[in-house]
C-alpha positions, 0 to 999 in steps of 0.5 A: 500500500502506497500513504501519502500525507501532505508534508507541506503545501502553498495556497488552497486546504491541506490535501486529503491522506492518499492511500492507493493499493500496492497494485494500482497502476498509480503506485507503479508508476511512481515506484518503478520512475523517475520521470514526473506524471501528469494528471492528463496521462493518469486521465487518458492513458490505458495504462491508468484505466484499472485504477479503482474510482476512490484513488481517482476521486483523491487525486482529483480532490488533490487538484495537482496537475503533476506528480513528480516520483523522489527516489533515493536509489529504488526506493520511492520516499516521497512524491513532490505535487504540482498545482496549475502554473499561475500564467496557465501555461502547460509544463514544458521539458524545460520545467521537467529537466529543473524538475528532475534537478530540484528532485534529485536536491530534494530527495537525500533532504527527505531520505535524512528527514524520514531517518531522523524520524525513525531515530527519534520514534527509537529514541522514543522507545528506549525512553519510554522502556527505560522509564518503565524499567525505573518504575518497575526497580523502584516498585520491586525495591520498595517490595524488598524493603516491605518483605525485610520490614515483614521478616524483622517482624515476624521472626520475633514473634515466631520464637516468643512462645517458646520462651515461657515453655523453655522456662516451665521445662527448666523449672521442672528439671530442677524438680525431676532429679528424684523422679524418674517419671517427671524426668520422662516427661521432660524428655518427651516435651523436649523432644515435642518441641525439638519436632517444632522448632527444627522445621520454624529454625529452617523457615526463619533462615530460608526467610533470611537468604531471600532477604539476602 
């Protein structure tokens, strides 16, 4: 599909965007020469017979009377159009050697201008992903900070209930030395408690190393 959107334009309204299929005749032209068209041959011409009536309709809103193709090697950048001559007079092979010379000026011009556009449509990018890259490593850093705050809280807490009922056993063996049945029952809660806190002493360090 061949877009054509006015860059710039004197005298009358800004022309309509142009879009023409990738096989009109139209599109060909421009892509294939170097030599200007004229609205008259795009008219008369059976080359020009299987373009669709809504690319005539454009181009007939456009009210250009030439179209000269700009090339930068094969590639077609750009398409400079022509009203009427203010005198009325009809183009000439003069106009189209000067033509042909203001084009071949004209198109590097245009190639530079569309490269920097597309740097700065990069540019742009890598702007904007940067920009999300910081909100996400702010975001995740603020994440860290709130996972560290939650471990610092939560391990106290976890190791507290032990405390008093470290203190009731320690109690009691000053009390089991002459029972042996007391000292099996000290046993049994050590080993209870032992069955705890070895799996609650692994989280807390695996809770550790994350924050590391």
């Amino acid at each position: 599909t061949l877009i054509l959107r006015p860059l710039s334009y004197l005298n009358g309204a800004d022309p309509e965007t142009a879009v023409f299929a990738a096989d009109s005749p139209f599109t060909h032209y421009l892509r294939s020469q170097t030599t200007p068209l004229s609205q008259y041959d795009v008219d008369a011409l059976e080359l020009f017979d299987s373009m669709g009536l809504g690319e005539r309709h454009v181009l007939d809103q456009w009210q250009r009377v030439l179209y000269v193709p700009l090339h930068t090697g094969k590639a077609l950048i750009g398409v400079l159009g022509l009203s009427s001559k203010r005198t009325g007079e009809s183009y000439e092979n003069a106009d189209f050697e000067k033509l042909l010379t203001i084009s071949a000026q004209i198109s590097p011009l245009l190639q530079q201008v569309n490269n920097m556009a597309a740097l700065r449509r990069i540019n742009d990018y890598v702007f904007q992903q940067n920009q999300t890259l910081v909100r996400e490593r702010q975001h995740l850093q603020e994440t860290i900070h709130l996972y560290n705050q939650y471990v610092n809280l939560i391990t106290p807490e976890l190791k507290r209930p032990f405390a008093p009922i470290d203190d009731q056993i320690a109690a009691m063996q000053t009390r089991a030395s002459d029972n042996p049945d007391l000292q099996a029952q000290i046993t049994d809660l050590n080993r209870l408690l032992a069955e705890v806190k070895i799996p609650l002493a692994a989280l807390v360090n695996l809770a550790s190393r994350v924050q590391v």
